[in-house]
C-alpha positions in Angstrom: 148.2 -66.2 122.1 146.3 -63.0 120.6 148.7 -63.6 117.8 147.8 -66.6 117.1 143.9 -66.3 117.3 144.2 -63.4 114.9 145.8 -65.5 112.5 143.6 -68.2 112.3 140.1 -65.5 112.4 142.0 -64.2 109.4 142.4 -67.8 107.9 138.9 -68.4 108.3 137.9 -65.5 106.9 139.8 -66.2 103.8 138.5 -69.6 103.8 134.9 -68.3 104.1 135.7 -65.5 101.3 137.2 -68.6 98.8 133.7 -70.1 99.5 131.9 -67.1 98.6 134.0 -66.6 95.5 132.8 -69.9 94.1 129.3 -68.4 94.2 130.3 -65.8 92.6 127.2 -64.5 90.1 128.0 -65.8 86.7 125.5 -67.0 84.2 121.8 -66.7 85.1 120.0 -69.7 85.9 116.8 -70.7 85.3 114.3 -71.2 87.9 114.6 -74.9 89.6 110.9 -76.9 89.3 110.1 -80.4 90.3 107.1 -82.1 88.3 105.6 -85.7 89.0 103.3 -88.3 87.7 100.9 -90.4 90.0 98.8 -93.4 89.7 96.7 -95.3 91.8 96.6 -99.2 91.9 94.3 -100.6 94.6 95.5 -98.7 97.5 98.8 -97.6 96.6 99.8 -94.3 94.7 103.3 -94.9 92.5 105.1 -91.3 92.1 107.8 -90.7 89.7 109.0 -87.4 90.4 111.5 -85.2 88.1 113.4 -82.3 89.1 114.8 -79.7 86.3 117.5 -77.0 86.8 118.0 -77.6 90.7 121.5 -77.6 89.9 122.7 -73.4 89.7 126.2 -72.7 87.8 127.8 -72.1 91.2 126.7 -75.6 92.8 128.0 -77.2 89.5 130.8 -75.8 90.2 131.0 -77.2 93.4 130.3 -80.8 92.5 132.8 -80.8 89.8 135.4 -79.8 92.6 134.5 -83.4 93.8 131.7 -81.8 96.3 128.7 -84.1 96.5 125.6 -82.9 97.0 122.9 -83.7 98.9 119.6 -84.5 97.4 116.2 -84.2 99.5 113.2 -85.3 98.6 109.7 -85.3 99.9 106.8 -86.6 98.9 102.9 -86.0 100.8 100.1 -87.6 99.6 96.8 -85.4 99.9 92.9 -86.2 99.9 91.4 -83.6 98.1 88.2 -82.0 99.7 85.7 -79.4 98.3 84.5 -78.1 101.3 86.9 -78.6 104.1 90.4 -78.9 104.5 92.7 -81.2 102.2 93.6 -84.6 104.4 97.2 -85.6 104.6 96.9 -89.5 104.0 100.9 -90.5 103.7 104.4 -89.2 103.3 107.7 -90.0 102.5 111.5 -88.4 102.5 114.0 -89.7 100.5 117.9 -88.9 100.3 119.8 -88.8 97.0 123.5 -88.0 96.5 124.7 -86.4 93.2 128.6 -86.7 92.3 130.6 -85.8 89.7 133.5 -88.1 88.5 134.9 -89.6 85.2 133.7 -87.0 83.7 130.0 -87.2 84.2 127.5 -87.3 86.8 126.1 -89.7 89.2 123.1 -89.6 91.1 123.3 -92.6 93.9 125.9 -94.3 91.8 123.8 -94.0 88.6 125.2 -92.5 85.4 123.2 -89.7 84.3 124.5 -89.1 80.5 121.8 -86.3 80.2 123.7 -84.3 82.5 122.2 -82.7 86.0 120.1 -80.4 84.7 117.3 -83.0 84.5 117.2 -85.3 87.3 114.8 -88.6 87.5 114.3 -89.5 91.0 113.5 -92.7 92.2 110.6 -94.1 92.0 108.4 -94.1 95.4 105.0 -95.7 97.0 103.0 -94.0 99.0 100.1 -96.3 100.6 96.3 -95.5 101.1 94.9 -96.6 104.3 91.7 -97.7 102.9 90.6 -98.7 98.6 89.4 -95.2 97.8 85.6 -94.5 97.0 85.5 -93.8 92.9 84.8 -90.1 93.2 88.0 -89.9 95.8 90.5 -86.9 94.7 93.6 -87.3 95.4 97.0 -85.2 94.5 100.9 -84.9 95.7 102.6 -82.5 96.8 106.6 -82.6 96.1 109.5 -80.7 97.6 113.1 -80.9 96.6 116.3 -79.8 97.8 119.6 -79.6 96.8 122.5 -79.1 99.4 126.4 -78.9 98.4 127.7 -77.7 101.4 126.5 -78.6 105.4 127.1 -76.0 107.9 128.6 -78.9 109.8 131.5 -79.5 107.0 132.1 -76.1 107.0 132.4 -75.5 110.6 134.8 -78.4 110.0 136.8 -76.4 108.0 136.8 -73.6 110.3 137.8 -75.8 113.4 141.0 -77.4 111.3 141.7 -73.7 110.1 141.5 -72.1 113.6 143.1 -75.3 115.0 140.2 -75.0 118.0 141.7 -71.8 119.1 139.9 -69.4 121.1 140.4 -66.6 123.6 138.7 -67.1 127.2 135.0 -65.1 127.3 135.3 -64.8 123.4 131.9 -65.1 121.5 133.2 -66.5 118.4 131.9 -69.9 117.9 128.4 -69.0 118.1 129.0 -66.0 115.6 130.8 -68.2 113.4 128.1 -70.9 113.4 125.5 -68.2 112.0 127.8 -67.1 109.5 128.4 -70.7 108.5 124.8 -71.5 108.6 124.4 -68.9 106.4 126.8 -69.9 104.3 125.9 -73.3 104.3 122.2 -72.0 103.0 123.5 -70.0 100.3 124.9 -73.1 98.6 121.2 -75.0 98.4 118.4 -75.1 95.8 115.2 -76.5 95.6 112.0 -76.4 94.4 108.1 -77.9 95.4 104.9 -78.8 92.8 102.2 -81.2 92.9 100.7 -83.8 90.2 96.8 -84.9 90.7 96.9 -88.4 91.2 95.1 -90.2 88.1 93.1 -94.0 88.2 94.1 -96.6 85.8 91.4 -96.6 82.8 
């Protein structure tokens, strides 16, 4: 039974090593940013956000294996103050997939002929409680995230690869769960920004 649990910590560890090979350092790439425009009409604030470069060389790679990736989005909508703190007034989270097939790539089914490098997100409406005094600031904030790989489908992997095989007392799982996890967080991007919110002339 030692045997066998040797040979399957050696099979994950060759699976984990393929996964780090893909991420391999190749080509530089440039800095992921997110930018977004806002405008206010009565009480609502329509954002369309944009997100450049979040995809690296190595998580290209990935989708093009026929990975999809995971695209998270969040959007908070701020009161801007001069002398206090800012006011959150409203947020939003949004999920996204990106695929590659045919050739080209998708985001939620969408054909993007630009390529990934320059993503248009949809198009999202975040609500004011009250109609805003005329002097009312308001801006907001953006964060995105890109994600390939879960720690969960790895530790799938690992599972079918280890065929649930482990020694009585042995600490394994919870070793390999970090080192999955940390896996799993090498293969994201992302990137945050803010737009001031602007009034209709």
């Amino acid at each position: 039974m030692e045997r066998s649990l040797t040979r399957a910590r050696q099979r994950l560890g060759t699976a984990l090593i393929a996964v780090a090979g893909l991420l391999a350092p190749a080509v530089r790439a440039e800095e992921p940013r997110v930018t977004c425009t806002a405008t206010l009409s009565g009480r609502r604030v329509m954002v369309r956000p944009e997100a450049f470069h979040v995809i690296s060389p190595d998580l290209d790679r990935l989708v093009r294996l026929g990975m999809a990736g995971k695209l998270e989005v969040e959007l908070t909508l701020w009161r801007r103050n001069t002398v206090w703190f800012d006011a959150r007034v409203d947020a939003t989270r949004l999920t996204q997939v990106l695929a590659f097939a045919k050739g080209e790539y998708l985001l939620d089914g969408r054909p993007l002929p630009g390529g990934a490098s320059a993503l248009t997100l949809e198009r999202v409406a975040l609500t004011l409680e009250d109609r805003p005094e005329p002097d009312a600031r308001f801006e907001v904030r953006i964060s995105v995230r890109l994600q390939v790989v879960t720690a969960a489908s790895l530790g799938r992997v690992a599972a079918w690869l280890t065929q649930g095989k482990q020694a009585p007392g042995d600490d394994g799982p919870s070793l390999t769960g970090t080192v999955l996890r940390s896996v799993a967080e090498d293969l994201s991007r992302g990137a945050s920004g803010r737009c001031a919110v602007t009034r209709p002339p």
